[in-house]
ChimeraX commands (.cxc) that place a marker at each C-alpha (Angstrom):
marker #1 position 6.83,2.35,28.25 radius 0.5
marker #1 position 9.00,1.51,25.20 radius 0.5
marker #1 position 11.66,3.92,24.62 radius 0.5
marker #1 position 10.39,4.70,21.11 radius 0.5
marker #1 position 6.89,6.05,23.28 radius 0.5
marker #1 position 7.11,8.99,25.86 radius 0.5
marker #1 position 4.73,9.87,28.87 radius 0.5
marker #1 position 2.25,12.59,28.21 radius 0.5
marker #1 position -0.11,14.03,30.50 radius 0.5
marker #1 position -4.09,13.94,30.31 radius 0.5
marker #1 position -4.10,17.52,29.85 radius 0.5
marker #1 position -1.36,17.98,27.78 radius 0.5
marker #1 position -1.64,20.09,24.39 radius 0.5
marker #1 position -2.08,18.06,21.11 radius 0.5
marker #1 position 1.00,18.36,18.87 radius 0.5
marker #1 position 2.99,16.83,16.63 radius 0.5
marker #1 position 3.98,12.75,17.30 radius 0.5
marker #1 position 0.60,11.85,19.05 radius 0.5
marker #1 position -0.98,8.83,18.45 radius 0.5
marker #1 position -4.73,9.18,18.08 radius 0.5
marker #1 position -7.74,6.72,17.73 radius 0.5
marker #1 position -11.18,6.64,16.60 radius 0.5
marker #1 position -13.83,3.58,17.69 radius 0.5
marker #1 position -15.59,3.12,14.71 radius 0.5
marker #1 position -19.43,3.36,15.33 radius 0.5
marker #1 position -20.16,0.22,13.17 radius 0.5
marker #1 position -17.97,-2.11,14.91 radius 0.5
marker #1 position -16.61,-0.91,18.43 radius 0.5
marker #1 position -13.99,-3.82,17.80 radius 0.5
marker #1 position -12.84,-2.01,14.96 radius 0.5
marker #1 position -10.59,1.29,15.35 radius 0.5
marker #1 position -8.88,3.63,13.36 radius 0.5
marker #1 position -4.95,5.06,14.35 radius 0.5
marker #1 position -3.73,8.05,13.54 radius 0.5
marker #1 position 0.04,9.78,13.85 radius 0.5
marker #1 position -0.47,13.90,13.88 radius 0.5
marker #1 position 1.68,15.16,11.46 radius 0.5
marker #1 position 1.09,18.79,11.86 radius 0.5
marker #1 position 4.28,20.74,12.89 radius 0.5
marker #1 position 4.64,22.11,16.69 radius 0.5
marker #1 position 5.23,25.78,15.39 radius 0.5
marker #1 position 1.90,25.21,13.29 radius 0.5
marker #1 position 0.14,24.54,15.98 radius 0.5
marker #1 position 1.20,26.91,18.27 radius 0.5
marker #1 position 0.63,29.64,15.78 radius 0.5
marker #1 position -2.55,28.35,14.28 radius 0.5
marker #1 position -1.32,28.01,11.10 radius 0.5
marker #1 position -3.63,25.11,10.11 radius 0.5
marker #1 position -6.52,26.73,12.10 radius 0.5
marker #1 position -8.44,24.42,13.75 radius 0.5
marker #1 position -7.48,21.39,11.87 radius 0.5
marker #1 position -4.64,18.75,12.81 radius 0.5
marker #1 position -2.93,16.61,9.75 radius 0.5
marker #1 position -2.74,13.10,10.65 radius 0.5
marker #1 position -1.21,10.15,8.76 radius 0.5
marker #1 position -3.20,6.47,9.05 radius 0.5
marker #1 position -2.11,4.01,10.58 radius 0.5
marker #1 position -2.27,-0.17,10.07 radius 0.5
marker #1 position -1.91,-3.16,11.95 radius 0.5
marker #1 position 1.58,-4.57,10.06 radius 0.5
marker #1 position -0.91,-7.64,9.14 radius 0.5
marker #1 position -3.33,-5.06,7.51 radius 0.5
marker #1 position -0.55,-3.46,5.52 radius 0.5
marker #1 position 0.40,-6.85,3.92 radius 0.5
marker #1 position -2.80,-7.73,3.18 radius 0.5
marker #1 position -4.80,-4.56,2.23 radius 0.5
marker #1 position -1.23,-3.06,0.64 radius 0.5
marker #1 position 1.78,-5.03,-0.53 radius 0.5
marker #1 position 0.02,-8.22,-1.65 radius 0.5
marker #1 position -2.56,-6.67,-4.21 radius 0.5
marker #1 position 0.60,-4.73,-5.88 radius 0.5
marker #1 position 2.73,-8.03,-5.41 radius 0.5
marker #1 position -0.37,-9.25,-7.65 radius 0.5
marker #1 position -0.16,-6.90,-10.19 radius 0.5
marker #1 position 3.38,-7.26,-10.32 radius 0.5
marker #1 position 3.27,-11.09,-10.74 radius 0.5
marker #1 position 0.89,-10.61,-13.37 radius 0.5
marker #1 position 3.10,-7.97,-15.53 radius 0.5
marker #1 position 6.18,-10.62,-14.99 radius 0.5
marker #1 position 4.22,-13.98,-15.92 radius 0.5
marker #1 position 1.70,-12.82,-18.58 radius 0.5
marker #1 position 4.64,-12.81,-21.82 radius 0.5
marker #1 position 6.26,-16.25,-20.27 radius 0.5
marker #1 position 2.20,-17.80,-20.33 radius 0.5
marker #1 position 1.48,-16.06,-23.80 radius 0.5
marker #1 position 5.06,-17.68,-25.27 radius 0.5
marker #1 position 3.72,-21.14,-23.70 radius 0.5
marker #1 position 0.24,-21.39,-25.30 radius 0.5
marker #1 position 1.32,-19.29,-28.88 radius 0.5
marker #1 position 4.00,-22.83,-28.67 radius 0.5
marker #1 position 1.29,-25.08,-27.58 radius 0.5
marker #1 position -0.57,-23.50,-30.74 radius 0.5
marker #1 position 2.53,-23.71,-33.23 radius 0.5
marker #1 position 2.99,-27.55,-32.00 radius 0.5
marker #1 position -0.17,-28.48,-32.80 radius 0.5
marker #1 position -0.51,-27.48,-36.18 radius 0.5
marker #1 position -3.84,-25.28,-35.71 radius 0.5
marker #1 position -5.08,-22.20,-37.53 radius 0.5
marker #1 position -5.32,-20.21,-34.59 radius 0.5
marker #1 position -4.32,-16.71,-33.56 radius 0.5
marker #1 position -1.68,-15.70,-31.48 radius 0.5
marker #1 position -2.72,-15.29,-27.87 radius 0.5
marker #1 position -1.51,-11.35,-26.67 radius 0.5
marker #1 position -1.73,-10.01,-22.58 radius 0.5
marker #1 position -4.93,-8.60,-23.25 radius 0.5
marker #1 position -6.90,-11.89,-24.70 radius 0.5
marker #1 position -4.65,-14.12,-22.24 radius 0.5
marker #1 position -6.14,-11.96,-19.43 radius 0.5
marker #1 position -10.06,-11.96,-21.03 radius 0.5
marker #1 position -9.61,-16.20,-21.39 radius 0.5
marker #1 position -8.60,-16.71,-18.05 radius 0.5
marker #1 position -11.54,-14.78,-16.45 radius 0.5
marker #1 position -13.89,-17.57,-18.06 radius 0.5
marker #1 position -11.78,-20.96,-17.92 radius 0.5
marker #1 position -9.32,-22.19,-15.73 radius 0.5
marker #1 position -5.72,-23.21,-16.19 radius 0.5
marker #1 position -6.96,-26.94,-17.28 radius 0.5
marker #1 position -9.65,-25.73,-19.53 radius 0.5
marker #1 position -7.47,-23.55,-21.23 radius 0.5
marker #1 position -4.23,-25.81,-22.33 radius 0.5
marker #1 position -7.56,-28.25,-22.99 radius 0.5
marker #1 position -8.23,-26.56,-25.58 radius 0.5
marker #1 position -5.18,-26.61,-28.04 radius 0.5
marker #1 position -4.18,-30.12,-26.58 radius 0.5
marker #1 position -4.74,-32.77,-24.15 radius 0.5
marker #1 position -3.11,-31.57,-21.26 radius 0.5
marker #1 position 0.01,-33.81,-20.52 radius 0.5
marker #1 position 3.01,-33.71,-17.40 radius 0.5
marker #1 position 5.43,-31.85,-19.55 radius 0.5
marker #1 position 2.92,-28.73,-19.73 radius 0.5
marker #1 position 3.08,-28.82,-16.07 radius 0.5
marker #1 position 5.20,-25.94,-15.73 radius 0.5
marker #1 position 2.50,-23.51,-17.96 radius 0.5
marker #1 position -0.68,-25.12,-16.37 radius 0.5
marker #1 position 1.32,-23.58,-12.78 radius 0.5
marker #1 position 1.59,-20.37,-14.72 radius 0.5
marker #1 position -1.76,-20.15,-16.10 radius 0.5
marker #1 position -3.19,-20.93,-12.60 radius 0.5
marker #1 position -1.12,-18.30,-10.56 radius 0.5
marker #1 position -2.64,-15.60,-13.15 radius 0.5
marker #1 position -5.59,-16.25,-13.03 radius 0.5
marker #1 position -5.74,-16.52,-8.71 radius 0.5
marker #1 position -3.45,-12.77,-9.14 radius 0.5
marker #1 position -6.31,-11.63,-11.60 radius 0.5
marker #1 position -8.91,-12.35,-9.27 radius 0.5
marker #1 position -10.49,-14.69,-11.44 radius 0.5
marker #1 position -10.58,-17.62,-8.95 radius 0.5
marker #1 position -12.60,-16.14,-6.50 radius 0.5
marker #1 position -9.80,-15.23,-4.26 radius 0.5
marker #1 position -9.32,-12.16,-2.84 radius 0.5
marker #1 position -6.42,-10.21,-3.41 radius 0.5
marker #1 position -4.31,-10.55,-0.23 radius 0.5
marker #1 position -1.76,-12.27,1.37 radius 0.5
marker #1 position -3.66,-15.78,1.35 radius 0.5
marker #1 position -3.67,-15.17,-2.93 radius 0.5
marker #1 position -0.77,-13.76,-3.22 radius 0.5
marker #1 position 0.92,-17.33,-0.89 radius 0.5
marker #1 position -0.91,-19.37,-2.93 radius 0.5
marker #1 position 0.35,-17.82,-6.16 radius 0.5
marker #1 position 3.86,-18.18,-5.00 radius 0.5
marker #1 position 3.41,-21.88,-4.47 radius 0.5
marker #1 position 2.33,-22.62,-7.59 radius 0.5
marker #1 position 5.09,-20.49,-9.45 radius 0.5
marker #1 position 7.49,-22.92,-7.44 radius 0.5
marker #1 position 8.16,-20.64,-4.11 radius 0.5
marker #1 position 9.05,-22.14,-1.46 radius 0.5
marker #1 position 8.36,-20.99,2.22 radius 0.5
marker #1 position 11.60,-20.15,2.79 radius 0.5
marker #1 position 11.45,-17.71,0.14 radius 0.5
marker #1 position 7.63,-16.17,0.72 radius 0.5
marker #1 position 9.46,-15.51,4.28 radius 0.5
marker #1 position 12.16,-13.76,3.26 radius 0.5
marker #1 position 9.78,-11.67,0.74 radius 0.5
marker #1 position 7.93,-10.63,3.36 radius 0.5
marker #1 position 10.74,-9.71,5.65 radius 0.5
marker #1 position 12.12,-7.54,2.56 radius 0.5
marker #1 position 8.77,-5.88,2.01 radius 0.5
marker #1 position 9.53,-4.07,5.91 radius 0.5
marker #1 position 12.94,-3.25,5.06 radius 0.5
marker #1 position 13.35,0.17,5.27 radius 0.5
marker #1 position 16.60,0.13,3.44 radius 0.5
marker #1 position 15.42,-1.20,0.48 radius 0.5
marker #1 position 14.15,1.34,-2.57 radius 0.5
marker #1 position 12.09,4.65,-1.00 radius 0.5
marker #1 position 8.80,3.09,0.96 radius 0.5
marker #1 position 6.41,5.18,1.43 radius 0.5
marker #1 position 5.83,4.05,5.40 radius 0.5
marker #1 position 7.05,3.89,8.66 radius 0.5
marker #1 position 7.58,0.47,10.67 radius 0.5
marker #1 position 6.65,0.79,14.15 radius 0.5
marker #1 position 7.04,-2.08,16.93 radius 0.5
marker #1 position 3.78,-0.88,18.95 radius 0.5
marker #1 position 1.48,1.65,19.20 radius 0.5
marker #1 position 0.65,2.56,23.14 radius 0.5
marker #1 position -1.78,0.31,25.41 radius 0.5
marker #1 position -2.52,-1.45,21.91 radius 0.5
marker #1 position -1.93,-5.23,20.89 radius 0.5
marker #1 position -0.12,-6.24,18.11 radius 0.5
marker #1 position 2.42,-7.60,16.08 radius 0.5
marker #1 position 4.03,-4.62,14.90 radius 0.5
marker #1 position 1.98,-1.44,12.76 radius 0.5
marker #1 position 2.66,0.37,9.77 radius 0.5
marker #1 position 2.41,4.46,9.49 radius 0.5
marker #1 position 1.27,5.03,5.92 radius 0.5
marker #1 position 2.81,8.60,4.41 radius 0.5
marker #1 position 0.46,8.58,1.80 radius 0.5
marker #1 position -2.57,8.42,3.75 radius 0.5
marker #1 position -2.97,12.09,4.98 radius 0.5
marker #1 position -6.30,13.38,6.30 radius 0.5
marker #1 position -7.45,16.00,8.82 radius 0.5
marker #1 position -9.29,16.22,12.32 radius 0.5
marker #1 position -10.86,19.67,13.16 radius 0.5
marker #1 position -9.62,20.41,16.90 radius 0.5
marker #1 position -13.08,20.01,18.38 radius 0.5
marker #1 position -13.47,16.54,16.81 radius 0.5
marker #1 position -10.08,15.67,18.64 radius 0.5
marker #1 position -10.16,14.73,22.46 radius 0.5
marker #1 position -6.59,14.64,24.49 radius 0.5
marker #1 position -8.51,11.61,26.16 radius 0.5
marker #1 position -10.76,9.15,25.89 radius 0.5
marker #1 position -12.31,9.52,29.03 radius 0.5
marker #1 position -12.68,14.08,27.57 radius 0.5
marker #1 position -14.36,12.50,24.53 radius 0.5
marker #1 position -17.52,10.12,26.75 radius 0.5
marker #1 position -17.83,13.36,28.97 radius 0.5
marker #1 position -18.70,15.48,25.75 radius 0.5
marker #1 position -20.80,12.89,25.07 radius 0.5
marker #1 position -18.66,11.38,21.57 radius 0.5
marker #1 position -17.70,8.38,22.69 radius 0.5
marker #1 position -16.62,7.55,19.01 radius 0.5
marker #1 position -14.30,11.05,18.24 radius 0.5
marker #1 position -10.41,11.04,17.87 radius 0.5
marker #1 position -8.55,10.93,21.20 radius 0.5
marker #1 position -4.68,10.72,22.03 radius 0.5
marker #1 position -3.73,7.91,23.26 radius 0.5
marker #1 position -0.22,8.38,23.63 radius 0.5
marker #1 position 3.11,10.11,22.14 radius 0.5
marker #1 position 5.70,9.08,19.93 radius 0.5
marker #1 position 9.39,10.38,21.23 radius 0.5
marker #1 position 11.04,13.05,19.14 radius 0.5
marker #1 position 13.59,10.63,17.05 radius 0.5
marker #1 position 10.75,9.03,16.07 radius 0.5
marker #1 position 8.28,11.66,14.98 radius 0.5
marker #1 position 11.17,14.17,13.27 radius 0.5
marker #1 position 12.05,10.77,11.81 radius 0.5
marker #1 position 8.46,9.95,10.47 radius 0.5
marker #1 position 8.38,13.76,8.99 radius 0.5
marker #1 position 11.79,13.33,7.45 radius 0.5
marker #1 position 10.64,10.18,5.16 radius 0.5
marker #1 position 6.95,12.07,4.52 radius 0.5
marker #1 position 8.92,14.83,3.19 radius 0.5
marker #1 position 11.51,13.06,1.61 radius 0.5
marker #1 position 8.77,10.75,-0.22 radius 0.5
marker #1 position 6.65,14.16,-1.81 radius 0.5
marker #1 position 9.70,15.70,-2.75 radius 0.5
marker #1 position 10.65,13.26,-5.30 radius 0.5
marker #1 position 7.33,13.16,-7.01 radius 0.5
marker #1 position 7.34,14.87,-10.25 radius 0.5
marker #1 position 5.17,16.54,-12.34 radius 0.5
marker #1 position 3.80,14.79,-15.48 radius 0.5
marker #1 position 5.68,15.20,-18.68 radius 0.5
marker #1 position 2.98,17.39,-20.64 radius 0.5
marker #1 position 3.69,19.57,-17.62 radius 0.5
marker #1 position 7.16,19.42,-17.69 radius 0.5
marker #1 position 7.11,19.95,-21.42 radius 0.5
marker #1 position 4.98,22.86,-21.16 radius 0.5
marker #1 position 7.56,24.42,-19.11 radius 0.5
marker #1 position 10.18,23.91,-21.50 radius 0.5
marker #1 position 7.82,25.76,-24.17 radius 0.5
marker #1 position 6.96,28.54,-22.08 radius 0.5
marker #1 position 11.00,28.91,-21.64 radius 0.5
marker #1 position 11.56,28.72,-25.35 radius 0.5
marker #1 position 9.05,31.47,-25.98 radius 0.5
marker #1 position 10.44,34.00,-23.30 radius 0.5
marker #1 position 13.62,33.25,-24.67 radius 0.5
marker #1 position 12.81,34.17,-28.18 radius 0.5
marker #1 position 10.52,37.22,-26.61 radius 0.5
marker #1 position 13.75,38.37,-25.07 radius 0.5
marker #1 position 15.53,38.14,-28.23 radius 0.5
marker #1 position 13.51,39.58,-30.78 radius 0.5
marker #1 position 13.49,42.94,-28.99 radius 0.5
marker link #1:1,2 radius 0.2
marker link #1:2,3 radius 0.2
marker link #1:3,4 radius 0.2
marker link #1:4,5 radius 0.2
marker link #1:5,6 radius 0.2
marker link #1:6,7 radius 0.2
marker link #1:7,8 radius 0.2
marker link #1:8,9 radius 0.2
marker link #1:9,10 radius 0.2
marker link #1:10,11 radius 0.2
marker link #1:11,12 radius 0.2
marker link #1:12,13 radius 0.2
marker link #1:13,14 radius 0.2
marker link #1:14,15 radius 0.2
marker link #1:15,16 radius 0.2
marker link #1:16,17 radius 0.2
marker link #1:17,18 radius 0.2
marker link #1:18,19 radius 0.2
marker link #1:19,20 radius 0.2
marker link #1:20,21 radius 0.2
marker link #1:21,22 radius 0.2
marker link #1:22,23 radius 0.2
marker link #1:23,24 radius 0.2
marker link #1:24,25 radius 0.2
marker link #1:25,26 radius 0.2
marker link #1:26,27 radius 0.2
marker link #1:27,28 radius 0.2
marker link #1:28,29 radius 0.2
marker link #1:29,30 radius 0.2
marker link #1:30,31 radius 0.2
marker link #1:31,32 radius 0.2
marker link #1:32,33 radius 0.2
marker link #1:33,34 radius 0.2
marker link #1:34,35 radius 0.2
marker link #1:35,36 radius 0.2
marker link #1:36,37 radius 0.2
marker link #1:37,38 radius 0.2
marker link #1:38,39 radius 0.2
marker link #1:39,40 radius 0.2
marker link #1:40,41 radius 0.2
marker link #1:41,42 radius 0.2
marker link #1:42,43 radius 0.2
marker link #1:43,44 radius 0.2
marker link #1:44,45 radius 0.2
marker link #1:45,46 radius 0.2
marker link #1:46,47 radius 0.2
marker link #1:47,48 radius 0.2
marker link #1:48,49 radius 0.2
marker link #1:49,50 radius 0.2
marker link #1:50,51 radius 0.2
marker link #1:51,52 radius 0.2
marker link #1:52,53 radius 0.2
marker link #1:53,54 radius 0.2
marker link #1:54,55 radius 0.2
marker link #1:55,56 radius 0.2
marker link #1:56,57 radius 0.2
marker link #1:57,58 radius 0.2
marker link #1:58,59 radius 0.2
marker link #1:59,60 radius 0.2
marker link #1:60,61 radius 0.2
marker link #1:61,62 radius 0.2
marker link #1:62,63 radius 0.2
marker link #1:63,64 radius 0.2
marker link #1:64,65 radius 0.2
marker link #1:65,66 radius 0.2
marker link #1:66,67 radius 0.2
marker link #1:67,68 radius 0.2
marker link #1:68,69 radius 0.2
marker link #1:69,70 radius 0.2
marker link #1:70,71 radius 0.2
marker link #1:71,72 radius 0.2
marker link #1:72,73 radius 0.2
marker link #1:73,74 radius 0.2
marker link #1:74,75 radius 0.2
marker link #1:75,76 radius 0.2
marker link #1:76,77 radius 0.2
marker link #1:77,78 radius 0.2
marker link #1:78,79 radius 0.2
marker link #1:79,80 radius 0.2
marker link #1:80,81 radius 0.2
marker link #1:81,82 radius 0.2
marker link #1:82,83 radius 0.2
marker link #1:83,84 radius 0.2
marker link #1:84,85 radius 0.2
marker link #1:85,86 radius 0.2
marker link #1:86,87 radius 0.2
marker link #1:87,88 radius 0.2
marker link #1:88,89 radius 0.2
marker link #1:89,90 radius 0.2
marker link #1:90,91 radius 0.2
marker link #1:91,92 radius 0.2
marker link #1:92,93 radius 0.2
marker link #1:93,94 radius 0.2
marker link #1:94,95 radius 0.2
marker link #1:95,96 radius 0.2
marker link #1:96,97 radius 0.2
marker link #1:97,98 radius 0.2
marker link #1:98,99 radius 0.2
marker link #1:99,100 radius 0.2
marker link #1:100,101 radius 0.2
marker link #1:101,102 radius 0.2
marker link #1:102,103 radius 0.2
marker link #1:103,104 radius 0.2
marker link #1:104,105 radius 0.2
marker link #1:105,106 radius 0.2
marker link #1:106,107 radius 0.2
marker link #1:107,108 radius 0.2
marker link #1:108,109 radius 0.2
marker link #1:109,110 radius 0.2
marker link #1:110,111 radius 0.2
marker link #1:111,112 radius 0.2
marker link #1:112,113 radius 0.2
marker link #1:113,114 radius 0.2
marker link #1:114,115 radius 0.2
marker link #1:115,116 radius 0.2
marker link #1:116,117 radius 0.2
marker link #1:117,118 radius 0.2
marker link #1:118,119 radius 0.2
marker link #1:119,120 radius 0.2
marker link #1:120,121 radius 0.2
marker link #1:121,122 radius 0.2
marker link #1:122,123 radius 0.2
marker link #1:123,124 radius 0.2
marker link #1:124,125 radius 0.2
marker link #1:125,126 radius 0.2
marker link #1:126,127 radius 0.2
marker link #1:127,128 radius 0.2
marker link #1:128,129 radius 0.2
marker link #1:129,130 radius 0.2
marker link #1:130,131 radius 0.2
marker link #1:131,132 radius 0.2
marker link #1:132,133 radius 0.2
marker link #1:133,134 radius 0.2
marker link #1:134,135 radius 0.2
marker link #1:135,136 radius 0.2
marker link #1:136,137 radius 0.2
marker link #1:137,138 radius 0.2
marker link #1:138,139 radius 0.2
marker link #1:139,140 radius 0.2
marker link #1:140,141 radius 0.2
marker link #1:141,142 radius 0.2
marker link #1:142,143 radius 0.2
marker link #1:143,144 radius 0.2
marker link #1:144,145 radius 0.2
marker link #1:145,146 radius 0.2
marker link #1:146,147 radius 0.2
marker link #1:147,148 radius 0.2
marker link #1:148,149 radius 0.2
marker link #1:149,150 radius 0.2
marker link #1:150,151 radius 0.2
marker link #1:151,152 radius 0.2
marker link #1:152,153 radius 0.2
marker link #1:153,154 radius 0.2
marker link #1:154,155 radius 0.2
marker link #1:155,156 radius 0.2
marker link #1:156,157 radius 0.2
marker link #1:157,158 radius 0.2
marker link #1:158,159 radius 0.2
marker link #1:159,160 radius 0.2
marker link #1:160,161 radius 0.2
marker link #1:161,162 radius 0.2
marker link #1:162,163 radius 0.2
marker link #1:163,164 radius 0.2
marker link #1:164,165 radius 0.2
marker link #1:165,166 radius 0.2
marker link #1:166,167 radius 0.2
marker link #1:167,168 radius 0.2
marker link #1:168,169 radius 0.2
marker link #1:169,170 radius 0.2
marker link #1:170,171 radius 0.2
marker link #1:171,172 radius 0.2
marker link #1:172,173 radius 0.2
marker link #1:173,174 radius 0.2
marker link #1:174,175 radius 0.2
marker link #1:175,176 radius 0.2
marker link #1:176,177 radius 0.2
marker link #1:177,178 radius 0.2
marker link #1:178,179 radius 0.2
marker link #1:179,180 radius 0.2
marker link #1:180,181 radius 0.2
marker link #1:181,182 radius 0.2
marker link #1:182,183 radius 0.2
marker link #1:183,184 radius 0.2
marker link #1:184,185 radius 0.2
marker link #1:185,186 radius 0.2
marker link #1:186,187 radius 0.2
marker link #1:187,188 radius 0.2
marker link #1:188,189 radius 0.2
marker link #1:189,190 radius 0.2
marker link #1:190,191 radius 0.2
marker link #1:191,192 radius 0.2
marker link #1:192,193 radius 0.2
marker link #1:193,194 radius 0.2
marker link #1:194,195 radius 0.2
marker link #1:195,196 radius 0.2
marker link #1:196,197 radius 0.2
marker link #1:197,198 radius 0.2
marker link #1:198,199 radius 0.2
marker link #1:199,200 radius 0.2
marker link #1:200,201 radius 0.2
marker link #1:201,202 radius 0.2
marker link #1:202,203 radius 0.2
marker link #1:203,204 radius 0.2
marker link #1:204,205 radius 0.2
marker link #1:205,206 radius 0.2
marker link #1:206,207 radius 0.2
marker link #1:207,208 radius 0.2
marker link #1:208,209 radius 0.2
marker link #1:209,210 radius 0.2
marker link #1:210,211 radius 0.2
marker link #1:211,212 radius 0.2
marker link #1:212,213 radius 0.2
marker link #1:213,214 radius 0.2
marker link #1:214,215 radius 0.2
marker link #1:215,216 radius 0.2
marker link #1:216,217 radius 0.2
marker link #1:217,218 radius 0.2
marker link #1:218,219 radius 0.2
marker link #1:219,220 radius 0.2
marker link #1:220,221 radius 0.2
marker link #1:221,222 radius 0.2
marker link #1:222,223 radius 0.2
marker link #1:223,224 radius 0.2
marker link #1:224,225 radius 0.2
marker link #1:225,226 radius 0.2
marker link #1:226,227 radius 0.2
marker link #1:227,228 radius 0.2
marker link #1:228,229 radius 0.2
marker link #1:229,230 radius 0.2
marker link #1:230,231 radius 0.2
marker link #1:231,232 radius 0.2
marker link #1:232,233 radius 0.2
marker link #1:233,234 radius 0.2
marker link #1:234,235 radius 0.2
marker link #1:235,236 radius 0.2
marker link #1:236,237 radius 0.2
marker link #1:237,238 radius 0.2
marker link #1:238,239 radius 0.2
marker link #1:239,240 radius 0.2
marker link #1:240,241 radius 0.2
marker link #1:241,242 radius 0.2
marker link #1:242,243 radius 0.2
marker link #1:243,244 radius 0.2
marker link #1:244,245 radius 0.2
marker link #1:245,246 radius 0.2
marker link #1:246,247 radius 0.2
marker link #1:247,248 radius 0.2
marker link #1:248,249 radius 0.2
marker link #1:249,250 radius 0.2
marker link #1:250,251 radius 0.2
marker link #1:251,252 radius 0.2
marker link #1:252,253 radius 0.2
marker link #1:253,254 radius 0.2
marker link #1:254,255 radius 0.2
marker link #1:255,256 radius 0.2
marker link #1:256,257 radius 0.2
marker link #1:257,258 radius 0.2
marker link #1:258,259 radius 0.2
marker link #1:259,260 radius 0.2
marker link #1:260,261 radius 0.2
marker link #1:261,262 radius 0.2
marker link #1:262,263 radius 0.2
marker link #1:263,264 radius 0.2
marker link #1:264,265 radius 0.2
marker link #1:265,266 radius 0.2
marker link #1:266,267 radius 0.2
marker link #1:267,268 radius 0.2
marker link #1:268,269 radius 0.2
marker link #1:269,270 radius 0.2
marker link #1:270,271 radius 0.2
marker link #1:271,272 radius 0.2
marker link #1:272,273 radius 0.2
marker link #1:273,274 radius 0.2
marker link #1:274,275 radius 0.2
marker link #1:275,276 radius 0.2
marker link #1:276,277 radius 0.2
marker link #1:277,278 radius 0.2
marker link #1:278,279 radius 0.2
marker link #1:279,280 radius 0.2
marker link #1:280,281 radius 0.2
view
């Protein structure tokens, strides 16, 4: 057992840093993790009633896929979408013809019904020194979803080739997308998860749901006896450094969300008014 795991026994009470798992009915090769979140003093005075807090949990492939590629995506997109616009409104200058100034917005509606080719076509014959935009057209419209690709990791590489990045790079990328130093993530890298296979999984913070107690089992073996051979059931225990360190970030990560500025200006208002209230007395 991994030093980041600890032993727990069979009949031990549920609380806070066990790892749970659901077999999907659907597909018994397919199962859900969970991490219970709910706070040992919580439990032990019923605070939540019957209900345990649990965060998801990924396979670290998942996460990349499912997660950081689609908002890689949109990112590319918001990046390469003025350089592409500045390329064709050139193309269009160049060549002399009446036509209207391509913005984000019509860029975006063009590429979902021609490609790249058909595109730069269209102003000009495409030649080798428009290269560089044809790459940039292409990688839009793959990030777009427009190429019949779906928005994952194998887009998101092939994107990256075409905007000229090499592996090297996409490696690194990816090793800086589980860097926990970097910016405020909003999950937890974990090496294992107990008696499972993998290459590492992720413990999302902002996937919170709940488990009433009698839907939870502290086995596998409890849940086939009651006859739910599909319920949440422990399957092992984080150690201490680990869980306070997995509630630390969750409450770290909610406590720097702020409330929307017509909120925040409301607020302001409201103390404006009580201050005048106070003063007109």
């Amino acid at each position: 057992m991994s030093d980041h795991c600890v032993f727990v026994a069979d009949d031990a009470d549920i609380r806070q840093g066990d790892v749970i798992r659901r077999i999907e009915t659907a597909n018994v090769d397919w199962q859900t993790w969970g991490f219970i979140i709910t706070a040992d003093c919580d439990i032990a005075q019923s605070k939540a009633g019957d209900r345990f807090t649990w965060l998801e949990i990924v396979r670290s492939d998942q996460f990349l896929d499912a997660y950081w590629a689609p908002e890689q995506l949109r990112r590319l997109v918001d990046k390469q979408t003025r350089p592409a616009c500045d390329g064709l409104n050139g193309l269009i200058k160049r060549t002399g013809l009446q036509l209207s100034e391509v913005d984000g917005p019509a860029l975006h509606a063009w590429l979902s019904e021609a490609t790249a080719d058909e595109i730069v076509g269209a102003i000009k014959p495409p030649k080798s020194a428009d290269a560089k935009l044809l790459a940039t057209l292409s990688a839009l419209r793959l990030a777009l979803g427009h190429d019949g690709e779906r928005a994952g990791m194998t887009c998101l590489r092939k994107a990256w080739t075409l905007l000229g990045r090499d592996e090297k790079a996409q490696r690194a990328a990816i090793r800086e997308a589980f860097d926990a130093d970097r910016g405020f993530p909003d999950f937890v890298l974990i090496p294992e998860i107990p008696g499972t296979e993998g290459y590492g999984f992720v413990i999302l913070l902002r996937a919170i749901s709940s488990v009433y107690g009698k839907d939870l089992f502290k086995t596998e073996a409890d849940a086939r006896i009651n006859g739910q051979p599909h319920a949440f059931h422990r399957i092992g225990r984080f150690s201490d450094g680990l869980r306070f360190s997995v509630a630390q970030k969750l409450a770290f990560l909610f406590s720097r969300i702020g409330m929307s500025t017509q909120f925040e200006d409301a607020c302001d208002a409201a103390t404006e008014l009580l201050v005048d209230t106070i003063y007109q007395k």
